[in-house]
MARNU-689788 format. One record per residue: x, y, z of N, C-alpha, C in turn. Coordinates in nm, 4 decimals. Layout:
N
SITE        nu        nv        nw       cau       cav       caw        cu        cv        cw
SITE         X         Y         Z         X         Y         Z         X         Y         Z
...
END
This chain:
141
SITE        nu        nv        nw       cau       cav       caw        cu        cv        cw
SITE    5.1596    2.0547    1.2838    5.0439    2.0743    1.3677    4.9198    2.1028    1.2841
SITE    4.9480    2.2065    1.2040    4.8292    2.2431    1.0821    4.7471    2.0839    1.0129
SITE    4.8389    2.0114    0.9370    4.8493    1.9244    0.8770    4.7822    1.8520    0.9618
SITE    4.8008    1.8064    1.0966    4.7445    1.6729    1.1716    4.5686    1.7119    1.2183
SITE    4.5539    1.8477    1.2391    4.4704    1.8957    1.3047    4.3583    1.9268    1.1507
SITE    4.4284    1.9658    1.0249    4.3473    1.9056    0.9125    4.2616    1.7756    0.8794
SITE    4.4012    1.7058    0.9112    4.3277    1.5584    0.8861    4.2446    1.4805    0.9839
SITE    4.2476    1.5418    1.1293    4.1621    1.5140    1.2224    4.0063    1.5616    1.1936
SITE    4.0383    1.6888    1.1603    3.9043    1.7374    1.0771    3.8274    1.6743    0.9530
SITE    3.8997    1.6075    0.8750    3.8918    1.5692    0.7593    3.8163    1.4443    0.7901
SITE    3.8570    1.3424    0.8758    3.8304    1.2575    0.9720    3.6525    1.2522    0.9816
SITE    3.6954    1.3924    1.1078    3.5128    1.3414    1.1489    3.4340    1.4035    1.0445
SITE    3.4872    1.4365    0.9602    3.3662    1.5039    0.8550    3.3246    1.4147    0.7547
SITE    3.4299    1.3497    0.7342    3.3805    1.2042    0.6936    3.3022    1.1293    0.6953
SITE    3.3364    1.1288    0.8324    3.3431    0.9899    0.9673    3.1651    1.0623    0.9704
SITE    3.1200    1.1284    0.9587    2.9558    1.1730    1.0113    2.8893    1.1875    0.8749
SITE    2.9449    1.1998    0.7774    2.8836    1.1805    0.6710    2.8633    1.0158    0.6000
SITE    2.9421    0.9681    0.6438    2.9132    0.8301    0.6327    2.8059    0.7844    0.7515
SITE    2.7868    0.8562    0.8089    2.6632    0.7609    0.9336    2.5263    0.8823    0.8668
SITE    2.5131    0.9812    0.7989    2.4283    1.0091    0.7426    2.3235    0.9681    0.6117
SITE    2.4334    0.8877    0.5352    2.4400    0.8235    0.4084    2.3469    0.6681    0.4763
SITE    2.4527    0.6483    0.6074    2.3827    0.5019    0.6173    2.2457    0.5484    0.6844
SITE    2.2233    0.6173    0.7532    2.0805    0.6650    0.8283    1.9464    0.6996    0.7269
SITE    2.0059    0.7546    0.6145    1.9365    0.7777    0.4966    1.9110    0.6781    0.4139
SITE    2.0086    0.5809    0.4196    1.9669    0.4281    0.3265    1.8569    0.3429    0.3690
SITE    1.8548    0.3595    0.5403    1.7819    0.2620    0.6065    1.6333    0.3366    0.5585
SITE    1.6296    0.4242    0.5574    1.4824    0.4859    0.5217    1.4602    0.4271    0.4003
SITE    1.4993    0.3919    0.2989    1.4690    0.3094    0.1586    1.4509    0.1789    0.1808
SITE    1.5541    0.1507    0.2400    1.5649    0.0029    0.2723    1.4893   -0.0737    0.3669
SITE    1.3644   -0.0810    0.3874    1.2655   -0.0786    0.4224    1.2484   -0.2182    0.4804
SITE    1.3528   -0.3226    0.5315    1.2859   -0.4530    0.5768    1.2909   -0.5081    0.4824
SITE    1.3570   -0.5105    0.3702    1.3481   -0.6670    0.2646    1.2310   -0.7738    0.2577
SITE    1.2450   -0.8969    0.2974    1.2083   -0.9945    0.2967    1.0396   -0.9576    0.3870
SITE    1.0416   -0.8498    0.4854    0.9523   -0.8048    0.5666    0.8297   -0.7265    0.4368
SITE    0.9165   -0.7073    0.3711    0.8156   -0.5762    0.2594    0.7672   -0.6815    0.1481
SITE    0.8439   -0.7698    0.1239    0.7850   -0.8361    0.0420    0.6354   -0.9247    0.0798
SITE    0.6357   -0.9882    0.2306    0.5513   -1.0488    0.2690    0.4526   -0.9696    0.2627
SITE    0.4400   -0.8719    0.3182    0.3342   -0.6945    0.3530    0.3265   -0.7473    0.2206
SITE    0.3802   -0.7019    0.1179    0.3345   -0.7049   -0.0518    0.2502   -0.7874   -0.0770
SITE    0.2720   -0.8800   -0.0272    0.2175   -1.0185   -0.0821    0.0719   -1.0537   -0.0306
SITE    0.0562   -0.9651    0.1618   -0.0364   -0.9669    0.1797   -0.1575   -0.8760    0.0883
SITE   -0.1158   -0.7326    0.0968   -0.1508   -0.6552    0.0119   -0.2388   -0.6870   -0.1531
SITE   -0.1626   -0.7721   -0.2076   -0.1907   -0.7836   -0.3866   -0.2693   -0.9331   -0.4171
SITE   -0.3605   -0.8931   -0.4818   -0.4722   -0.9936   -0.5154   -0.4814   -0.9758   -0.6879
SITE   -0.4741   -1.0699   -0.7475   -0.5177   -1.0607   -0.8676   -0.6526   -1.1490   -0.8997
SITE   -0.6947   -1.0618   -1.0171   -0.8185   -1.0877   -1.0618   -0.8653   -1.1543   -1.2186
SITE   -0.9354   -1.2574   -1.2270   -0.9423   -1.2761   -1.4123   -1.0440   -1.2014   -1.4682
SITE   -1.0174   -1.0279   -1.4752   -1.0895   -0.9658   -1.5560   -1.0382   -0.8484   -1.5796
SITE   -1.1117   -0.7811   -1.7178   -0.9883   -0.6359   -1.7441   -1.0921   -0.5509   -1.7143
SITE   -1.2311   -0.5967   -1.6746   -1.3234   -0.4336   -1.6282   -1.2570   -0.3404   -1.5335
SITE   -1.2191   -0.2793   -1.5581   -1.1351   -0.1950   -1.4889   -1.2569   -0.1026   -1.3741
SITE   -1.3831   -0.0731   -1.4763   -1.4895   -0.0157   -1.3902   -1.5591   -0.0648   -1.3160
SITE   -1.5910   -0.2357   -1.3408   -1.6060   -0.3032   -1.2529   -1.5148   -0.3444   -1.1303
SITE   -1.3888   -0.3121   -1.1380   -1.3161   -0.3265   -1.0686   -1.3143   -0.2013   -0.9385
SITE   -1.3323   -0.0999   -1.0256   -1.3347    0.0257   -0.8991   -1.4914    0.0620   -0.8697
SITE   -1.5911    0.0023   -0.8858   -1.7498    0.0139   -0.8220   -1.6971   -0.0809   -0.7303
SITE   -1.6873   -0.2414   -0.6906   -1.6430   -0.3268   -0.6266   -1.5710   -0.3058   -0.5307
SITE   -1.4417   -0.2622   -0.5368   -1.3958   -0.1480   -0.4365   -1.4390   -0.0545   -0.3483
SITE   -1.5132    0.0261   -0.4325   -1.6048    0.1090   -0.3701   -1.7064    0.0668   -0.2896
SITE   -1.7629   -0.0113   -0.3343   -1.8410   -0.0604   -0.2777   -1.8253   -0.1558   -0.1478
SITE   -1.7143   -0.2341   -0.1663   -1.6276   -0.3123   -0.0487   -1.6118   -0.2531    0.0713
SITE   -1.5492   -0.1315    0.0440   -1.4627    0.0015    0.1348   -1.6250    0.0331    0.2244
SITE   -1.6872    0.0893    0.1681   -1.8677    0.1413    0.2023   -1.9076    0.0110    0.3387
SITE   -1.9026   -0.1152    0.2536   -1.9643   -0.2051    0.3639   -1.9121   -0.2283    0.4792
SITE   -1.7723   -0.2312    0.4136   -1.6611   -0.2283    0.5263   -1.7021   -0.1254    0.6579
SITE   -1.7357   -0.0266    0.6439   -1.7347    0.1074    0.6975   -1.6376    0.2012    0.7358
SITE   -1.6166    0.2122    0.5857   -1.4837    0.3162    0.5425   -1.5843    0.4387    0.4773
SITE   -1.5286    0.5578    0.5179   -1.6134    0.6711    0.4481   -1.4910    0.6749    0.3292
SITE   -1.5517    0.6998    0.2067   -1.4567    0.7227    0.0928   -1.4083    0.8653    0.1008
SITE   -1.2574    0.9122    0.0949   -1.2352    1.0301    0.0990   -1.2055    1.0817   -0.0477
SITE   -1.1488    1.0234   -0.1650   -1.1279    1.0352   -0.2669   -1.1178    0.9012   -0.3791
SITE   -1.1571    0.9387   -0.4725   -1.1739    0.7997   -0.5839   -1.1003    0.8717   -0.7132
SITE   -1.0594    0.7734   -0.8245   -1.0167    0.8282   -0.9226   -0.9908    0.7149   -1.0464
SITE   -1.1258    0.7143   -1.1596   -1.1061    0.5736   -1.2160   -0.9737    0.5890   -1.3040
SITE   -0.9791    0.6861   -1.3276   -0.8209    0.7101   -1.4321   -0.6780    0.6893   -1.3892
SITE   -0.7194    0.6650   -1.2620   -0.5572    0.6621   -1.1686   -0.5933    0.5135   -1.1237
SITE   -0.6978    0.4958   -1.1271   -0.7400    0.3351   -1.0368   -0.6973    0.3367   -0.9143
SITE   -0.7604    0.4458   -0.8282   -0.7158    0.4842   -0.6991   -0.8522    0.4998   -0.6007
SITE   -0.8834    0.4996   -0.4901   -0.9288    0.4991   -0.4428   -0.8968    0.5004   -0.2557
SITE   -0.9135    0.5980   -0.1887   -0.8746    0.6552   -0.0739   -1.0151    0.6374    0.0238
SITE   -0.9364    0.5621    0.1614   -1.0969    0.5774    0.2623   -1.0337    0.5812    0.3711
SITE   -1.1022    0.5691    0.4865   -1.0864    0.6593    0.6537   -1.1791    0.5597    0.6994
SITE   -1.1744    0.4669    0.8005   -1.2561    0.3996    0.9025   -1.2153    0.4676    1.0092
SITE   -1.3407    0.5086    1.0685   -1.3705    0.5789    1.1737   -1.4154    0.5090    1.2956
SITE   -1.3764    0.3672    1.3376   -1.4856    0.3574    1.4928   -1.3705    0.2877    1.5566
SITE   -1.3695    0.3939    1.6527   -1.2783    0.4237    1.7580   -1.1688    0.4250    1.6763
SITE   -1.1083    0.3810    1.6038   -0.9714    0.4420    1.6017   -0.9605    0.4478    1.3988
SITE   -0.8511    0.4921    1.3745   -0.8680    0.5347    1.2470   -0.7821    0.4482    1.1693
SITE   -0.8157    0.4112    1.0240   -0.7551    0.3297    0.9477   -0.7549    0.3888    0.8067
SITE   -0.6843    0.4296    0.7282   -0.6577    0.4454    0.6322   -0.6195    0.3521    0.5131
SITE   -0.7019    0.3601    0.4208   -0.6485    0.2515    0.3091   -0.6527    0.2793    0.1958
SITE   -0.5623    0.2537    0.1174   -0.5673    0.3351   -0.0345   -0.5690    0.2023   -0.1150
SITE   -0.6480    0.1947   -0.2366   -0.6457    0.0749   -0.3156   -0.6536    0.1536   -0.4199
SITE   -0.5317    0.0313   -0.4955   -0.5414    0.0627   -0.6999   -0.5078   -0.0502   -0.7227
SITE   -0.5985   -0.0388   -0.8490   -0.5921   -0.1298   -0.9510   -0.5423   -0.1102   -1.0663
SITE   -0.4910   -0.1935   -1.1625   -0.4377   -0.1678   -1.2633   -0.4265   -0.2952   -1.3507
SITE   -0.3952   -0.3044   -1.4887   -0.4003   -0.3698   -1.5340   -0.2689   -0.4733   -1.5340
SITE   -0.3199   -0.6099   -1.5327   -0.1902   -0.7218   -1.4969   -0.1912   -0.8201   -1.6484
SITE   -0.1148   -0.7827   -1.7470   -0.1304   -0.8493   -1.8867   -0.2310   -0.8082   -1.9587
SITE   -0.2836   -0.9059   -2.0399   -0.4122   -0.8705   -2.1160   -0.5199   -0.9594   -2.0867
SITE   -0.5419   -1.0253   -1.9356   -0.6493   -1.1160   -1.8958   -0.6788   -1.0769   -1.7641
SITE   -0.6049   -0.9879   -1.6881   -0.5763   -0.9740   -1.5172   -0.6395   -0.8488   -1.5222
SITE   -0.6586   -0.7955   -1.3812   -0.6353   -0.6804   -1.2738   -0.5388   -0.6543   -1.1697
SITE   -0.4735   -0.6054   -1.1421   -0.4068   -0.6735   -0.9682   -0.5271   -0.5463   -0.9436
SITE   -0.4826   -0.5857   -0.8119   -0.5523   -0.4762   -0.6671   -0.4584   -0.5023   -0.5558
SITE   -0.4283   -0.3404   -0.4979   -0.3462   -0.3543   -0.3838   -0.3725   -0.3025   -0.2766
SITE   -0.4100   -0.3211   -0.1721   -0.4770   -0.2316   -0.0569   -0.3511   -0.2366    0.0433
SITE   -0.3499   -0.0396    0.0501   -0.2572   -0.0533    0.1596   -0.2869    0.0353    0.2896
SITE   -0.3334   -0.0303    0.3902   -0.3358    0.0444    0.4928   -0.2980    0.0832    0.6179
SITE   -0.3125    0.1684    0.6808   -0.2091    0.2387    0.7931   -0.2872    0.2554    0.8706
SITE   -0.2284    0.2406    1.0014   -0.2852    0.3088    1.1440   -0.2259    0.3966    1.1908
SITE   -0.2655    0.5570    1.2072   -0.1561    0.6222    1.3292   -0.0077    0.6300    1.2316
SITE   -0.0420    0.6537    1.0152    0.0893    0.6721    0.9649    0.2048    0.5794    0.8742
SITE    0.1392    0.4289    0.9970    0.2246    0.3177    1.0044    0.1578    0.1757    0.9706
SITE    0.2164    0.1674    0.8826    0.1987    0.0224    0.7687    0.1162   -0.0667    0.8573
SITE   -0.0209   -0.1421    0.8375   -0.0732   -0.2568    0.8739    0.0007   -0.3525    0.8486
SITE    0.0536   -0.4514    0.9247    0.1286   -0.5665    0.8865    0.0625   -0.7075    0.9247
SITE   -0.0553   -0.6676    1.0016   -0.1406   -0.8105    1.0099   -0.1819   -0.8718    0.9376
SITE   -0.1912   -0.9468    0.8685   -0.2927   -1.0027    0.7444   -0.4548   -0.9849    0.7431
SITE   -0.5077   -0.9575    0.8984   -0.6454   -1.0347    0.8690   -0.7430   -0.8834    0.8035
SITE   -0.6714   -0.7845    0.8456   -0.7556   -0.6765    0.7389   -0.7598   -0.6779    0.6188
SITE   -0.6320   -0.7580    0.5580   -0.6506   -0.7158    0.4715   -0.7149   -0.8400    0.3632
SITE   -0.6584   -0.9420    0.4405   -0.7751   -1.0636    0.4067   -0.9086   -1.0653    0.4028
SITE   -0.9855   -0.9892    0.5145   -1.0838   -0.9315    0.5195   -1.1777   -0.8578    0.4186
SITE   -1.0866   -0.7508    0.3714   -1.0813   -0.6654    0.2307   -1.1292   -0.7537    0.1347
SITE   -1.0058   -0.8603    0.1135   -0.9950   -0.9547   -0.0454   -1.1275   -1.0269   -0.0421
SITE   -1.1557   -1.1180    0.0626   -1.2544   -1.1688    0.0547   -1.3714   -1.0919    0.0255
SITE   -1.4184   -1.0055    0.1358   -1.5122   -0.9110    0.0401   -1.5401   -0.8508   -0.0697
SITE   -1.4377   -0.8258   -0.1478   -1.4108   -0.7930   -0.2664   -1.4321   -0.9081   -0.3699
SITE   -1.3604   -1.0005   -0.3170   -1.3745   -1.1317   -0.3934   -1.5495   -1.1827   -0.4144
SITE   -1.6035   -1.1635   -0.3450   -1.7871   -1.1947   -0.2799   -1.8233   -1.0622   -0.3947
SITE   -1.7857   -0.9725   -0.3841   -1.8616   -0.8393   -0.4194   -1.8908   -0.8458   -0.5898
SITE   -1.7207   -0.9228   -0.6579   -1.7055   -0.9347   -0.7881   -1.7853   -1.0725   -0.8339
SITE   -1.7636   -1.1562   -0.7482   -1.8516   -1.2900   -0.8045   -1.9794   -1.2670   -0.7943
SITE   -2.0707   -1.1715   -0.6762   -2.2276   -1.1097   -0.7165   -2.2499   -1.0558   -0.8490
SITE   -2.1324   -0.9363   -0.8518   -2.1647   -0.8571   -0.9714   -2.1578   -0.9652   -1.1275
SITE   -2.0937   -1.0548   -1.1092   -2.0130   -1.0709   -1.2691   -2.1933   -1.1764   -1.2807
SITE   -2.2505   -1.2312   -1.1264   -2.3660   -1.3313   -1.1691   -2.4564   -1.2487   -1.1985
SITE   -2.4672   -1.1282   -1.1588   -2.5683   -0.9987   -1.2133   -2.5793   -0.9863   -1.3236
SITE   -2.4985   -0.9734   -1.3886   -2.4364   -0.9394   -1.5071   -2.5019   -1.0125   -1.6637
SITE   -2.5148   -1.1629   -1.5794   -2.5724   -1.2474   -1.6231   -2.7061   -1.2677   -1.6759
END
């Protein structure tokens, strides 16, 4: 009786730790093929290593956009903003260096917590950004 009423125990303690393990995986495991696309929308690369030109441009993008900047950081290549009308959007962009000819840039933003998965914001973003760097680099000139 001891013995059966052990292994019955033994059982669901198992038996619930294995549905914890899997409940906890799914939180990593994030959509595969789903995260990669998001990624893909997300990451733009660039042919230049100004790294400071890279985060004024940004900055400046985010601003027109009408994102209030909440935090910047050229050493981290980070940059944090908040759109405010009517509803709230959060977007964090970094840049970093991609070889010894690139930038990437990755903008990722959330509504309400939860991942943007539309493209056109963030297409939106690139293009402006894209406009912002081809002014500056003819400035430059």
């Amino acid at each position: 009786m001891k013995k059966s009423l052990l292994l019955i125990v033994l059982c669901l303690v198992l038996g619930s730790a294995g549905c914890a393990v899997q409940a906890h995986q799914g939180v990593l495991d994030a959509g595969g093929e789903s995260q990669l696309k998001l990624r893909q929308m997300q990451t733009r690369y660039f042919d230049t290593t100004d790294k400071q030109k890279i985060m004024e441009c940004v900055l400046a993008t985010l601003q027109d956009l009408g994102f209030v900047i909440d935090s910047a950081s050229y050493e981290l290549g980070t940059v944090s903003a908040t759109k405010l009308s009517g509803y709230q959007i959060k977007m964090t962009v970094n840049a970093v260096p991609r070889g010894k000819t690139q930038m990437t840039v990755r903008a990722n933003a959330q509504y309400q917590m939860y991942p943007i998965q539309d493209p056109q914001p963030y297409q939106q973003f690139f293009d402006a950004l894209s406009k912002s760097l081809f002014l500056q680099a003819n400035l430059d000139e």
